[in-house]
PDB file of N, CA, C and O in Angstrom:
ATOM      1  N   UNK A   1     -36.248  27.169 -32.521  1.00  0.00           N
ATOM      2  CA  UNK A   1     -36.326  26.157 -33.557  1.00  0.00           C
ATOM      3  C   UNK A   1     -37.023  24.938 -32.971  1.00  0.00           C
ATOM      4  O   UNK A   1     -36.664  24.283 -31.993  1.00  0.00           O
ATOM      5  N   UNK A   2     -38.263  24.723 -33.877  1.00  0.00           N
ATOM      6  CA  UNK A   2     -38.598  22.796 -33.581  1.00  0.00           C
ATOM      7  C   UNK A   2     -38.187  21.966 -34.197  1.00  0.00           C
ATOM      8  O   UNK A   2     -38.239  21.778 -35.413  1.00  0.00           O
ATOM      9  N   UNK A   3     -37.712  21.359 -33.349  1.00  0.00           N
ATOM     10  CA  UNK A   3     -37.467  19.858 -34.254  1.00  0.00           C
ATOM     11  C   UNK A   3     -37.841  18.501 -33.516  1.00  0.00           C
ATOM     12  O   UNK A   3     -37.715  18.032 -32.384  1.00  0.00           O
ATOM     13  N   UNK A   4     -38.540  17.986 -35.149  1.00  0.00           N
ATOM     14  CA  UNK A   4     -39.766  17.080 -34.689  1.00  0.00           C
ATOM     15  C   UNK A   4     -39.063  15.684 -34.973  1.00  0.00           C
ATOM     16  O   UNK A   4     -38.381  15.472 -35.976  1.00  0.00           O
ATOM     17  N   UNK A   5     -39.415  14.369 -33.546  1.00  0.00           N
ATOM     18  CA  UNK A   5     -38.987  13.305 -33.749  1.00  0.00           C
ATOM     19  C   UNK A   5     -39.745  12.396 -33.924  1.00  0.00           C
ATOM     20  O   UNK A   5     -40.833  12.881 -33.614  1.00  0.00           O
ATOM     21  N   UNK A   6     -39.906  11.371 -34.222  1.00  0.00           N
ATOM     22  CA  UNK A   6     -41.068  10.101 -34.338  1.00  0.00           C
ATOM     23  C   UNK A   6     -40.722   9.013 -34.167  1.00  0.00           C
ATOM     24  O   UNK A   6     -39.584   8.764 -34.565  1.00  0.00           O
ATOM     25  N   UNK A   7     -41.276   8.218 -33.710  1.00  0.00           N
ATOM     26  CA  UNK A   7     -40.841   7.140 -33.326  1.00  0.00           C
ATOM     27  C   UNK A   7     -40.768   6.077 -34.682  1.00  0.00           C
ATOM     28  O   UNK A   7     -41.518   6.156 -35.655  1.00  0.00           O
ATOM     29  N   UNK A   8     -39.660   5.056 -34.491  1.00  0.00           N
ATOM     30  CA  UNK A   8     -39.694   4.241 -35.176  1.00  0.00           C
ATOM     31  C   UNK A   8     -40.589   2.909 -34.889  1.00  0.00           C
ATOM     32  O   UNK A   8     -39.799   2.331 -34.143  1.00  0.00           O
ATOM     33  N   UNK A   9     -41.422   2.263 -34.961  1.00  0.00           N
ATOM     34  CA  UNK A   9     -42.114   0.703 -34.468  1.00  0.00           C
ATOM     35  C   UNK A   9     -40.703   0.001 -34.604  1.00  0.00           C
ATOM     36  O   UNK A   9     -40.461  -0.829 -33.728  1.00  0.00           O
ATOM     37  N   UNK A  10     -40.067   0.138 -35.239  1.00  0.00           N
ATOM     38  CA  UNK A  10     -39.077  -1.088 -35.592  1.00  0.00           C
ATOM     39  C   UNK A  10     -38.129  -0.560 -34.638  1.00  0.00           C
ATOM     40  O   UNK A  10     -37.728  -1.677 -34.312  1.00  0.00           O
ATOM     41  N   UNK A  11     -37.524   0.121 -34.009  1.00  0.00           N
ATOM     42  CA  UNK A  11     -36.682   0.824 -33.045  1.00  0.00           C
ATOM     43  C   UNK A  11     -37.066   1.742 -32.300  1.00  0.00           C
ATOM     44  O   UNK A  11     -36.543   2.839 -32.498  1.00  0.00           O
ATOM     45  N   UNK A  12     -37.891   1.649 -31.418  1.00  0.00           N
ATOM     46  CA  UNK A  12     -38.930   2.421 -30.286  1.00  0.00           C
ATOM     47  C   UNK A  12     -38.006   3.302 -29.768  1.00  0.00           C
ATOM     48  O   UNK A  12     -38.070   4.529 -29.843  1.00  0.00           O
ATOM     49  N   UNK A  13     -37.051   2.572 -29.180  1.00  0.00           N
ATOM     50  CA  UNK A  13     -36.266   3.193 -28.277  1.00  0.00           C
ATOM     51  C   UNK A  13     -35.219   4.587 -28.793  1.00  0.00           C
ATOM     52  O   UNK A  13     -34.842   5.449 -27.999  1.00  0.00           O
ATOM     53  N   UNK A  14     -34.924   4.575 -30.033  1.00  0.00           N
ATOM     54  CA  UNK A  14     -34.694   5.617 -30.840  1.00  0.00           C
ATOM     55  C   UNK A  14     -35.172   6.933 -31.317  1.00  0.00           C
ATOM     56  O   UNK A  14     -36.078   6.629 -32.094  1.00  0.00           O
ATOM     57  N   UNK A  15     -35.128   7.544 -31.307  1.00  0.00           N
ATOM     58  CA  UNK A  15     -35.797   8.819 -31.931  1.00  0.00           C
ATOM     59  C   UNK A  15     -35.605   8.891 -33.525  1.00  0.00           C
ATOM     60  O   UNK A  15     -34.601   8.569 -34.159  1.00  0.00           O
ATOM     61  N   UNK A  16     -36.705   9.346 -33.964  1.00  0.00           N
ATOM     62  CA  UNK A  16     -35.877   8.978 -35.684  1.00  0.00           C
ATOM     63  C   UNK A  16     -36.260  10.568 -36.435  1.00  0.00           C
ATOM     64  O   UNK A  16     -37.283  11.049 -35.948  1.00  0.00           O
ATOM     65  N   UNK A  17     -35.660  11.364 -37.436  1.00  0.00           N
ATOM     66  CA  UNK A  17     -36.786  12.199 -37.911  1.00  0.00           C
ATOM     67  C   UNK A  17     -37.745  11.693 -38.982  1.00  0.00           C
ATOM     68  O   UNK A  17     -37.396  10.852 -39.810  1.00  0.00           O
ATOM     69  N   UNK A  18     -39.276  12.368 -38.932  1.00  0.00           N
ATOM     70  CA  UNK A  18     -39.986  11.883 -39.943  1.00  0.00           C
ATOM     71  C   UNK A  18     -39.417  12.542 -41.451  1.00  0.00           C
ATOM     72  O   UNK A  18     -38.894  13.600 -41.799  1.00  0.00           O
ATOM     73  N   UNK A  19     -39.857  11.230 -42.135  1.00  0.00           N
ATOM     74  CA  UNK A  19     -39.898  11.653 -43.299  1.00  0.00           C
ATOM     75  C   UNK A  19     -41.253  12.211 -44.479  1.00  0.00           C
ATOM     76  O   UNK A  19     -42.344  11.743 -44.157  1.00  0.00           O
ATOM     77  N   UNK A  20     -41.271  12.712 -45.180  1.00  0.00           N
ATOM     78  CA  UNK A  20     -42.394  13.005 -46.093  1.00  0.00           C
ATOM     79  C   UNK A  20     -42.941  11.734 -46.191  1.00  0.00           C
ATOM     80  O   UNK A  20     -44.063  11.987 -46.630  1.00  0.00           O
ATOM     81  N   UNK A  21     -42.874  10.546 -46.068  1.00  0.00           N
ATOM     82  CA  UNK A  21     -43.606   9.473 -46.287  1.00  0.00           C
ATOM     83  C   UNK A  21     -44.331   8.832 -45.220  1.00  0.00           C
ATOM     84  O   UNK A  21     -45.139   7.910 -45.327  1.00  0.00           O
ATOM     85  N   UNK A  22     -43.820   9.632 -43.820  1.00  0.00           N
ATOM     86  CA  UNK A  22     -43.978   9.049 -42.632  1.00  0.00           C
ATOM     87  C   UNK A  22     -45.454   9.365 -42.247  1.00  0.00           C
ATOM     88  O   UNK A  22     -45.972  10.475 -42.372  1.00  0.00           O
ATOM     89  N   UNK A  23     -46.326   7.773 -41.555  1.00  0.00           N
ATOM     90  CA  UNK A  23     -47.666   8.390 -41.630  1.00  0.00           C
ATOM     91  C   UNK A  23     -47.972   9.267 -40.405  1.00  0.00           C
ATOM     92  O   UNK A  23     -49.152   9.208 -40.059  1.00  0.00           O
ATOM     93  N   UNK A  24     -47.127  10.120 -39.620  1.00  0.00           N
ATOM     94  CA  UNK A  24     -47.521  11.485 -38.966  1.00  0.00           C
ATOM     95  C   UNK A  24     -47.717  12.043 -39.693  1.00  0.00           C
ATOM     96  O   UNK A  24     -48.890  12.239 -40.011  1.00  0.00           O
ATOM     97  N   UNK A  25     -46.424  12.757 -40.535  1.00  0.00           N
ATOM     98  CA  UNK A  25     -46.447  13.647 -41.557  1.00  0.00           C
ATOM     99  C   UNK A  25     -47.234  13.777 -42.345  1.00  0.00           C
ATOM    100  O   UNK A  25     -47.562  14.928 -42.630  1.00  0.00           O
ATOM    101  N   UNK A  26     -47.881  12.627 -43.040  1.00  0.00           N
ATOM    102  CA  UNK A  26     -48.773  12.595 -44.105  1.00  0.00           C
ATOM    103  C   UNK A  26     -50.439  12.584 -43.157  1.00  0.00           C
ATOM    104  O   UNK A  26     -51.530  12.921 -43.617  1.00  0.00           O
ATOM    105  N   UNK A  27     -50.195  12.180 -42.028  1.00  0.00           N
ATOM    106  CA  UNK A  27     -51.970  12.595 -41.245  1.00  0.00           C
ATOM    107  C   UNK A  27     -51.869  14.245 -41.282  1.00  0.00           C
ATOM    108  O   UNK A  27     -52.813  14.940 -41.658  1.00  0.00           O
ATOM    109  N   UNK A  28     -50.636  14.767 -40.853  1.00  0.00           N
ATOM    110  CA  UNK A  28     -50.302  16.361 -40.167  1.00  0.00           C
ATOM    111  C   UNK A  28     -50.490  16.900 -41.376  1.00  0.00           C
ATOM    112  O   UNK A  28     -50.402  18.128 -41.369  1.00  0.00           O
ATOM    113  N   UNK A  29     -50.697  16.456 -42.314  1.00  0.00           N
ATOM    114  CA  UNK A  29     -50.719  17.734 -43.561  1.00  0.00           C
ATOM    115  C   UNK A  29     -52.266  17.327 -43.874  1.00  0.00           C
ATOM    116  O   UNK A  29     -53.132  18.198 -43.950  1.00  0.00           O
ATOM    117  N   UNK A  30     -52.549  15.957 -44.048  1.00  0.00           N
ATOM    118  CA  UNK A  30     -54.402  16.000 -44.480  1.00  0.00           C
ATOM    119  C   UNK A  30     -54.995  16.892 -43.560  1.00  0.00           C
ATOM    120  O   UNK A  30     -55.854  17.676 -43.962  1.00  0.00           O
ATOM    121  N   UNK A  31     -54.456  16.861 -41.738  1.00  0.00           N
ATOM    122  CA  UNK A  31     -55.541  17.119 -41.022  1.00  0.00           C
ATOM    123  C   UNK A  31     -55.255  18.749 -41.173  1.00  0.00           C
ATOM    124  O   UNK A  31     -56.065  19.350 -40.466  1.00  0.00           O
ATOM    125  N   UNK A  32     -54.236  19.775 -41.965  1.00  0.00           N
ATOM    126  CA  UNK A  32     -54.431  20.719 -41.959  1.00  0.00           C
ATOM    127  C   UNK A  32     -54.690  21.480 -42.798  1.00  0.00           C
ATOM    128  O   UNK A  32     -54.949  22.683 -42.757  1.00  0.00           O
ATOM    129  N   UNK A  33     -54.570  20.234 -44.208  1.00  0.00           N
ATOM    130  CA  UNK A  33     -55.068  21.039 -45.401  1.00  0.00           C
ATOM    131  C   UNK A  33     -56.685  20.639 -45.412  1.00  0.00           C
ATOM    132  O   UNK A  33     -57.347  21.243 -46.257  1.00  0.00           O
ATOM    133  N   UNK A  34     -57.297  19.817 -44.682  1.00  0.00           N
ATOM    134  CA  UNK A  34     -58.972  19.525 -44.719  1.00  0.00           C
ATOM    135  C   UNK A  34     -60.003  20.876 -44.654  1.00  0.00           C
ATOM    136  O   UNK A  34     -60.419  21.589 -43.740  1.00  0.00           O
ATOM    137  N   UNK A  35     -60.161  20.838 -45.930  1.00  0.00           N
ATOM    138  CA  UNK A  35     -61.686  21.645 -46.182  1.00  0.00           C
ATOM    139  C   UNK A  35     -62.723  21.997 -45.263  1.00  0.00           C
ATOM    140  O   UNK A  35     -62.137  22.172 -44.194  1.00  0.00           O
ATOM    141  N   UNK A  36     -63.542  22.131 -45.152  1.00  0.00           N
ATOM    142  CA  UNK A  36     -64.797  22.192 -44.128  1.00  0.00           C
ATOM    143  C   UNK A  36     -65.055  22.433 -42.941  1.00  0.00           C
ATOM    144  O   UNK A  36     -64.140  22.057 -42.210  1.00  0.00           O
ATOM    145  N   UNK A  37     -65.983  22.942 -42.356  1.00  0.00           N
ATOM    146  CA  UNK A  37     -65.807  22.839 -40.790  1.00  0.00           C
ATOM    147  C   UNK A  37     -66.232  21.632 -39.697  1.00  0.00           C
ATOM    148  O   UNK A  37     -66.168  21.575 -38.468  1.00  0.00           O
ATOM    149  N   UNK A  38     -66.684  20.720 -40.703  1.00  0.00           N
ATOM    150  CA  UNK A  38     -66.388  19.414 -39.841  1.00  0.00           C
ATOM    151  C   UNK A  38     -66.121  18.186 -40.866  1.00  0.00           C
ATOM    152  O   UNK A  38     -66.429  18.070 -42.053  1.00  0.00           O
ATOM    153  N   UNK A  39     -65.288  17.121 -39.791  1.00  0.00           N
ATOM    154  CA  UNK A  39     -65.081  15.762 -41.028  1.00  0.00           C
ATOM    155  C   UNK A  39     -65.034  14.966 -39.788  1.00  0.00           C
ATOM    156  O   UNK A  39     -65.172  15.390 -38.641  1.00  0.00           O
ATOM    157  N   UNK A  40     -64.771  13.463 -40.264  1.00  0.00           N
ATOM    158  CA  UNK A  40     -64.593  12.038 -39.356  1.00  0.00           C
ATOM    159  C   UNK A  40     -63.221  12.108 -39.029  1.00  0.00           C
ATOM    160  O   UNK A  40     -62.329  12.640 -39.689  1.00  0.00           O
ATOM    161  N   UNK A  41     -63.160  11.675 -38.232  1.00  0.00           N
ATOM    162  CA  UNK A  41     -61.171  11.042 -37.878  1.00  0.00           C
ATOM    163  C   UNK A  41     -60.871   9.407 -37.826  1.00  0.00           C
ATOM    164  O   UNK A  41     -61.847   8.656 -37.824  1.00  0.00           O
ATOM    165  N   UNK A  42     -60.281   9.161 -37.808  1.00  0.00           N
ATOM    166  CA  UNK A  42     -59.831   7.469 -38.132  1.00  0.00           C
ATOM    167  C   UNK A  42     -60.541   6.735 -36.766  1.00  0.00           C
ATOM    168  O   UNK A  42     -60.327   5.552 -36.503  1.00  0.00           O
ATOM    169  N   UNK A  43     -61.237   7.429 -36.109  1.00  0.00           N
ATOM    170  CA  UNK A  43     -61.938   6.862 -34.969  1.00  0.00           C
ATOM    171  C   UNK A  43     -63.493   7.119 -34.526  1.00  0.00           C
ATOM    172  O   UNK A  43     -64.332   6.808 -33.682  1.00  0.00           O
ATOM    173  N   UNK A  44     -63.281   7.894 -35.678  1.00  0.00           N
ATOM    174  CA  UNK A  44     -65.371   8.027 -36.364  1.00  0.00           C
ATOM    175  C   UNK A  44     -65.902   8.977 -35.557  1.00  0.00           C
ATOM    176  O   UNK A  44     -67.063   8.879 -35.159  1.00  0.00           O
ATOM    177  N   UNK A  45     -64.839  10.353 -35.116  1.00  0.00           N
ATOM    178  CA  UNK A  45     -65.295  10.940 -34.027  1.00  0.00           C
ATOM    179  C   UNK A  45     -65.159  12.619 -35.358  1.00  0.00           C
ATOM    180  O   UNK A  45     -64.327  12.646 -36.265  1.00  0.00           O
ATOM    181  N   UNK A  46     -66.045  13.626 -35.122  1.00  0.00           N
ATOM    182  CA  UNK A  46     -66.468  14.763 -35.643  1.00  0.00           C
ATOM    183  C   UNK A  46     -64.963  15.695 -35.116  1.00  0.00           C
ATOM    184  O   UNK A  46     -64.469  15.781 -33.991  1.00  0.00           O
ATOM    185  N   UNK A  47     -64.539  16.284 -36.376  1.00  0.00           N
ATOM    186  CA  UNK A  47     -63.295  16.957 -35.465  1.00  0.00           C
ATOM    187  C   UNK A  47     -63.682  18.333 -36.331  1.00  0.00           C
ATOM    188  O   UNK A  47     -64.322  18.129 -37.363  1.00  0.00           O
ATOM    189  N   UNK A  48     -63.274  20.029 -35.928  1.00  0.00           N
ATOM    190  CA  UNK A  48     -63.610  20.792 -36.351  1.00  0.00           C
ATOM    191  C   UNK A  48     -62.175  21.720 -36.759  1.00  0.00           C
ATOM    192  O   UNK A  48     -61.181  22.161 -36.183  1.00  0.00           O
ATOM    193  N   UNK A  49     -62.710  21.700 -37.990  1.00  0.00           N
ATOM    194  CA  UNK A  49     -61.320  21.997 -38.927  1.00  0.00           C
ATOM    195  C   UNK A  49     -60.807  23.550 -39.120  1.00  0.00           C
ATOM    196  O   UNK A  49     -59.835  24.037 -39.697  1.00  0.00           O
ATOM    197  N   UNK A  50     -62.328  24.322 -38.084  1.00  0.00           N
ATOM    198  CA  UNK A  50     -61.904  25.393 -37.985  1.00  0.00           C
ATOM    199  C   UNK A  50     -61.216  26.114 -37.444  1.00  0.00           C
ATOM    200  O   UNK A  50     -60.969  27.283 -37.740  1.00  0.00           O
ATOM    201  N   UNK A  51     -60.652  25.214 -36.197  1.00  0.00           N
ATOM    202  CA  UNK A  51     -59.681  25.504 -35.095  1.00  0.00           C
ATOM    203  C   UNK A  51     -58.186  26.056 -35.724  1.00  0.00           C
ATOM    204  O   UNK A  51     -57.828  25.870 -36.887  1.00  0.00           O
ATOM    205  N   UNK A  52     -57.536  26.654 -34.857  1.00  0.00           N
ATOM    206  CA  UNK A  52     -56.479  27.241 -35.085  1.00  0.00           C
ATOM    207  C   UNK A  52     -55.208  26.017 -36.199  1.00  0.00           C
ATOM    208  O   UNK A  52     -55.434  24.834 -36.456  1.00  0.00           O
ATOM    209  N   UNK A  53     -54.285  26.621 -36.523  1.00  0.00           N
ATOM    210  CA  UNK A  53     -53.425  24.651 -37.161  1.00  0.00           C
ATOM    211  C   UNK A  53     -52.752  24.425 -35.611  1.00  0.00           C
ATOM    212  O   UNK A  53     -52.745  23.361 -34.991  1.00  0.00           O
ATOM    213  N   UNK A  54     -52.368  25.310 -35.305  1.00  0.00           N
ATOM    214  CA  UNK A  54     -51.675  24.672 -33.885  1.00  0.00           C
ATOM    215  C   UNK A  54     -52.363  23.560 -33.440  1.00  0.00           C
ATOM    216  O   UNK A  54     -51.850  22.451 -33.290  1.00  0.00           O
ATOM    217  N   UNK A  55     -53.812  23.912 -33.174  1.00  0.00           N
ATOM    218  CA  UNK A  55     -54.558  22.669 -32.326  1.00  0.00           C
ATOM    219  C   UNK A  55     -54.979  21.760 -33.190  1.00  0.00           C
ATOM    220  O   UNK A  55     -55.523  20.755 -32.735  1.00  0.00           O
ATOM    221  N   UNK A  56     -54.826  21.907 -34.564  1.00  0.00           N
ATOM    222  CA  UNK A  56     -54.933  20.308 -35.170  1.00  0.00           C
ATOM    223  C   UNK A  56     -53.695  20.001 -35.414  1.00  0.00           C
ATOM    224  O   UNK A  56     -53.541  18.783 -35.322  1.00  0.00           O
ATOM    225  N   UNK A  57     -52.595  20.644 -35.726  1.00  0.00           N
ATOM    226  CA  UNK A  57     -51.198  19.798 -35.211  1.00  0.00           C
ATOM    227  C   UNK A  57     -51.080  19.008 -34.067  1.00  0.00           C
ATOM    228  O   UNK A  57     -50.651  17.855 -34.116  1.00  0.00           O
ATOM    229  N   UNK A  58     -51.525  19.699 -32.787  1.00  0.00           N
ATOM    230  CA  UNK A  58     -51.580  19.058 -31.543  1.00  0.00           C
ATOM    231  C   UNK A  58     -52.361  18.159 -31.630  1.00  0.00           C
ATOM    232  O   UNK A  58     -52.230  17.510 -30.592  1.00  0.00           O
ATOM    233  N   UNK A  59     -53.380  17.553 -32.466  1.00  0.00           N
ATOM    234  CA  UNK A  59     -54.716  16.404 -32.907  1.00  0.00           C
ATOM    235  C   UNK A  59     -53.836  15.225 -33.194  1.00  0.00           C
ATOM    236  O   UNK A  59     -53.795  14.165 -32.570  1.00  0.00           O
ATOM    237  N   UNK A  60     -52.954  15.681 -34.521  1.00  0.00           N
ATOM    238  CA  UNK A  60     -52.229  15.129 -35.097  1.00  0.00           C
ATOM    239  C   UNK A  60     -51.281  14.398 -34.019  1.00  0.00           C
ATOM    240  O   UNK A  60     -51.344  13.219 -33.670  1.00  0.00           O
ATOM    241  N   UNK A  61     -50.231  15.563 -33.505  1.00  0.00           N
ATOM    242  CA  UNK A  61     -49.806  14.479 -32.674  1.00  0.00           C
ATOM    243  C   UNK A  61     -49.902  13.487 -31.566  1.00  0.00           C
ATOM    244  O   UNK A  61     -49.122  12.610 -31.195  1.00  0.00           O
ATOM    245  N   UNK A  62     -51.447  13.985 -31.004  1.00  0.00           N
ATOM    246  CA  UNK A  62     -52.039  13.014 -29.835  1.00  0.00           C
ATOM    247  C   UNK A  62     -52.041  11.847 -30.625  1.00  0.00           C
ATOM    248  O   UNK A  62     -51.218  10.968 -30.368  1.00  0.00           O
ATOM    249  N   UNK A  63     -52.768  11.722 -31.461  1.00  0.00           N
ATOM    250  CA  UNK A  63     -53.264  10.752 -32.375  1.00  0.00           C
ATOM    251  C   UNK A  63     -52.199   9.683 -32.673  1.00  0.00           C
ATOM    252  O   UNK A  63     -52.322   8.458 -32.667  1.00  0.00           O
ATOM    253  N   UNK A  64     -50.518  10.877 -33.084  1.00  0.00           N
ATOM    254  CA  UNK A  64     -49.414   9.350 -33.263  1.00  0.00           C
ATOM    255  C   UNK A  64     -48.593   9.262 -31.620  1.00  0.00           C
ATOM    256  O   UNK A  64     -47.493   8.834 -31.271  1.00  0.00           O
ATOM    257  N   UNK A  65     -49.617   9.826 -30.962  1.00  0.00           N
ATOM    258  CA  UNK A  65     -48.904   8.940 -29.573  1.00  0.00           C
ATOM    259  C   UNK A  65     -49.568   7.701 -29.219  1.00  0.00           C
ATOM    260  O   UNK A  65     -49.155   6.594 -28.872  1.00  0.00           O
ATOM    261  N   UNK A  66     -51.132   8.391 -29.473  1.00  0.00           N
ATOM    262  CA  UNK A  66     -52.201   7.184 -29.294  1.00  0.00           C
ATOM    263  C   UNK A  66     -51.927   5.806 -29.911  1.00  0.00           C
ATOM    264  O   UNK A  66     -52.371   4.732 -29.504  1.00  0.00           O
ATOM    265  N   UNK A  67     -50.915   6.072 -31.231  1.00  0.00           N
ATOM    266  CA  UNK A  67     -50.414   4.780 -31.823  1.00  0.00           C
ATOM    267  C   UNK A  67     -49.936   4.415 -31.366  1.00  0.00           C
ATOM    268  O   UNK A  67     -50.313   3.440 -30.716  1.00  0.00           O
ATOM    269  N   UNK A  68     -48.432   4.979 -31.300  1.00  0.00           N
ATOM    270  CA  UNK A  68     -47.445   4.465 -29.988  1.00  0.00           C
ATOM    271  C   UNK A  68     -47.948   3.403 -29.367  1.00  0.00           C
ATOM    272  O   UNK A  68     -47.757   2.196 -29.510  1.00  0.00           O
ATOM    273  N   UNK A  69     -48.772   4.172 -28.497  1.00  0.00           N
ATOM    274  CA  UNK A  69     -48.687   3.741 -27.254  1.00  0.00           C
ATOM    275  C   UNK A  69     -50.256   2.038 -27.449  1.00  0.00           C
ATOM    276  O   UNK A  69     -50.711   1.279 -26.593  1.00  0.00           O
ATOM    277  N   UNK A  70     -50.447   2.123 -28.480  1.00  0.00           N
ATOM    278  CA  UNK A  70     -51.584   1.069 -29.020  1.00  0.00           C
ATOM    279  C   UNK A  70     -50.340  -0.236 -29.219  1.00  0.00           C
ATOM    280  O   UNK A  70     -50.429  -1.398 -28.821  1.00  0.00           O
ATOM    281  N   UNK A  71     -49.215   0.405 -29.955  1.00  0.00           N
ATOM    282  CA  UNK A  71     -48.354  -0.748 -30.096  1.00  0.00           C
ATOM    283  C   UNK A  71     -47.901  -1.506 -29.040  1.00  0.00           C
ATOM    284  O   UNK A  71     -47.746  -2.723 -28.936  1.00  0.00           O
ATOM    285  N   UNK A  72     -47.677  -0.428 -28.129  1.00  0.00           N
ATOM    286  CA  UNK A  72     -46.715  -0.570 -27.204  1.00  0.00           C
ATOM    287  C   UNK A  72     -47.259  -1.535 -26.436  1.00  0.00           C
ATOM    288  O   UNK A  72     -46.592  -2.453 -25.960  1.00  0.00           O
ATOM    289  N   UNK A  73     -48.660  -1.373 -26.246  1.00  0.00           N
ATOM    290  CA  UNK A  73     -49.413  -1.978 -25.397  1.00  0.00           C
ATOM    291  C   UNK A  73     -49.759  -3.434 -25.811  1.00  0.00           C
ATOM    292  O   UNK A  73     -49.994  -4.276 -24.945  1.00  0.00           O
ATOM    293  N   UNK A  74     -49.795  -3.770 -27.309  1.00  0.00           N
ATOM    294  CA  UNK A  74     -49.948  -4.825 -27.638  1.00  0.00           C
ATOM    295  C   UNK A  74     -48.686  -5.933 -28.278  1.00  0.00           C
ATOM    296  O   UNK A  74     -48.886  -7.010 -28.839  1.00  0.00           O
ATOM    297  N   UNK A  75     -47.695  -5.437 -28.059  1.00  0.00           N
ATOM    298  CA  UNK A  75     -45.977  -6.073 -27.507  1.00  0.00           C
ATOM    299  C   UNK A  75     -46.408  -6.260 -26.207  1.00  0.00           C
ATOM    300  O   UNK A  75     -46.460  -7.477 -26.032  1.00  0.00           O
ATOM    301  N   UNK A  76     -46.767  -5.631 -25.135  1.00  0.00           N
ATOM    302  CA  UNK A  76     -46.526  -6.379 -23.521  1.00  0.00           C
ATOM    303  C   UNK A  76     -47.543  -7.157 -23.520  1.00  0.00           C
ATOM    304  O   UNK A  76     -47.248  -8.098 -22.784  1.00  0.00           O
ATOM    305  N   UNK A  77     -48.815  -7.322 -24.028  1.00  0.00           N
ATOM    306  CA  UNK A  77     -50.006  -8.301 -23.926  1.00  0.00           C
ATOM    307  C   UNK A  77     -48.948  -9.377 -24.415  1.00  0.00           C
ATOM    308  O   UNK A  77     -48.280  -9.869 -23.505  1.00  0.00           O
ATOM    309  N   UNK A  78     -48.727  -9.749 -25.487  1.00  0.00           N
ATOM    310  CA  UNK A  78     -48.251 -10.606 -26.027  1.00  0.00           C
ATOM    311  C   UNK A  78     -47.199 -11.466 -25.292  1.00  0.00           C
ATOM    312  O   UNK A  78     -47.091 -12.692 -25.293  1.00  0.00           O
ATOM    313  N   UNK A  79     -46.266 -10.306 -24.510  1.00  0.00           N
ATOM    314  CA  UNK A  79     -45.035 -10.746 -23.932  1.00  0.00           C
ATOM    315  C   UNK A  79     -45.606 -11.151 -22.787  1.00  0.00           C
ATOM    316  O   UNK A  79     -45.027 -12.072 -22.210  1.00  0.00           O
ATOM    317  N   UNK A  80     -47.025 -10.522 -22.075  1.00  0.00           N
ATOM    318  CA  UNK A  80     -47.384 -11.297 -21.120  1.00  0.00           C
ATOM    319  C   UNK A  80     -48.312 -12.484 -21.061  1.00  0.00           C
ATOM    320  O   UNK A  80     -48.667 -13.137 -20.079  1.00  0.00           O
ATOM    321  N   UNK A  81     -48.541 -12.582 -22.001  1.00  0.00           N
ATOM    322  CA  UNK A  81     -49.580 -14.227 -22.387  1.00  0.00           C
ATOM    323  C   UNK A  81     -48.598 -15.075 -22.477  1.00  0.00           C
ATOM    324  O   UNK A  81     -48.753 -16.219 -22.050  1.00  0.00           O
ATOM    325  N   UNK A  82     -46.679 -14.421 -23.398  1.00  0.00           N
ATOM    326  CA  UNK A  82     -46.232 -15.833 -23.246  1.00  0.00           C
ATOM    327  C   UNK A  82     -45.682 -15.842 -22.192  1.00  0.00           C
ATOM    328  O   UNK A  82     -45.118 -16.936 -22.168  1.00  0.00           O
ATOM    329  N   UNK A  83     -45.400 -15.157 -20.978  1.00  0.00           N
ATOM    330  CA  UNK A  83     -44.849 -15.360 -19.787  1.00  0.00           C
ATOM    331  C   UNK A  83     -45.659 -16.041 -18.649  1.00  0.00           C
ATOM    332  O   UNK A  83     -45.169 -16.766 -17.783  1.00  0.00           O
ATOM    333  N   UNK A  84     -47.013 -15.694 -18.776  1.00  0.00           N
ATOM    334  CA  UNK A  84     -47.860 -16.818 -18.384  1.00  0.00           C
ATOM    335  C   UNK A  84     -48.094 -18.095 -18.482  1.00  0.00           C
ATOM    336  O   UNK A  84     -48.370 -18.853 -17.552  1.00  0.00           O
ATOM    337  N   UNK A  85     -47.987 -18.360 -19.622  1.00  0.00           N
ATOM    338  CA  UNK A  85     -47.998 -19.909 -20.670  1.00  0.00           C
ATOM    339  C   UNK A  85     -47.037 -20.165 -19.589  1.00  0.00           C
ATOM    340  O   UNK A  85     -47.281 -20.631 -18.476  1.00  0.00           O
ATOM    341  N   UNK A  86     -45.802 -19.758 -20.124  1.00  0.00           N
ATOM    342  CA  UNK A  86     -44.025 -20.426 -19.240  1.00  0.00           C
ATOM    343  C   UNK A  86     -44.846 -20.664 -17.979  1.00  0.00           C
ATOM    344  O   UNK A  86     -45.339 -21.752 -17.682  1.00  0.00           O
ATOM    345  N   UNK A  87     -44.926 -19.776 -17.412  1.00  0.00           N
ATOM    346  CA  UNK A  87     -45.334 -20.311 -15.578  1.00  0.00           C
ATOM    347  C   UNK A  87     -46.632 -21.194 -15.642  1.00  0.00           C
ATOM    348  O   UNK A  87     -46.672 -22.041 -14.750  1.00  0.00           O
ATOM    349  N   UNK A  88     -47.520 -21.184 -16.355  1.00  0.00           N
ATOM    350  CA  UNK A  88     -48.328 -22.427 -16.162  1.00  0.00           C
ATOM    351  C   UNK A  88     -47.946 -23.475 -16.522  1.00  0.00           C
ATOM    352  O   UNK A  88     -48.515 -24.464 -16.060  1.00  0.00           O
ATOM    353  N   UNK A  89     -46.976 -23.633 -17.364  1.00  0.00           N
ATOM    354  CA  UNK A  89     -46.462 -25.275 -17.642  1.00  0.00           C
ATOM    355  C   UNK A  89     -45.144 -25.561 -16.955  1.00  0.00           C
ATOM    356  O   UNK A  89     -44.363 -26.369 -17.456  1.00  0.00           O
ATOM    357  N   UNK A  90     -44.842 -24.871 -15.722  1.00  0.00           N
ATOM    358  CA  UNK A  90     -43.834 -25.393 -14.722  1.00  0.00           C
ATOM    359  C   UNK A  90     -44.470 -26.251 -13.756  1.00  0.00           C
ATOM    360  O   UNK A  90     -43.805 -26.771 -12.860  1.00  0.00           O
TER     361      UNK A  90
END
């Protein structure tokens, strides 16, 4: 049995399950119901739709790690510009 978790932005640290509204779920079903043997991806790159679904599931989920981890990264910028500020005005 799989069972699939996703992260929450609002509670990272949690595991949550997706819901039908959740935008994995809703990328994981465009990118496997897509027509054709080629289209764009949200990053303007050629993806080929003829591949097995496994490996555009696996697309799918690189893609909501790549978010993740886009967030993630731009919470510590933030947390580190203001931790800088603090030490430059000591």
């Amino acid at each position: 049995v799989f069972l699939l978790s996703v992260v929450d932005m609002n509670a990272p640290d949690k595991p949550a399950k997706p819901t039908l509204d959740h935008h994995f779920v809703t990328d994981l079903s465009r990118r496997l119901k897509s027509p054709g043997p080629l289209r764009r991806d949200s990053f303007n790159v050629n993806i080929d739709t003829d591949l097995p679904y496994e490996l555009r599931a696996l697309e799918a989920a690189l893609a909501e790690a790549n978010k993740v981890l886009e967030h993630e990264v731009t919470n510590l910028e933030q947390d580190a510009w203001a931790a800088l500020d603090n030490l430059t005005k000591k």
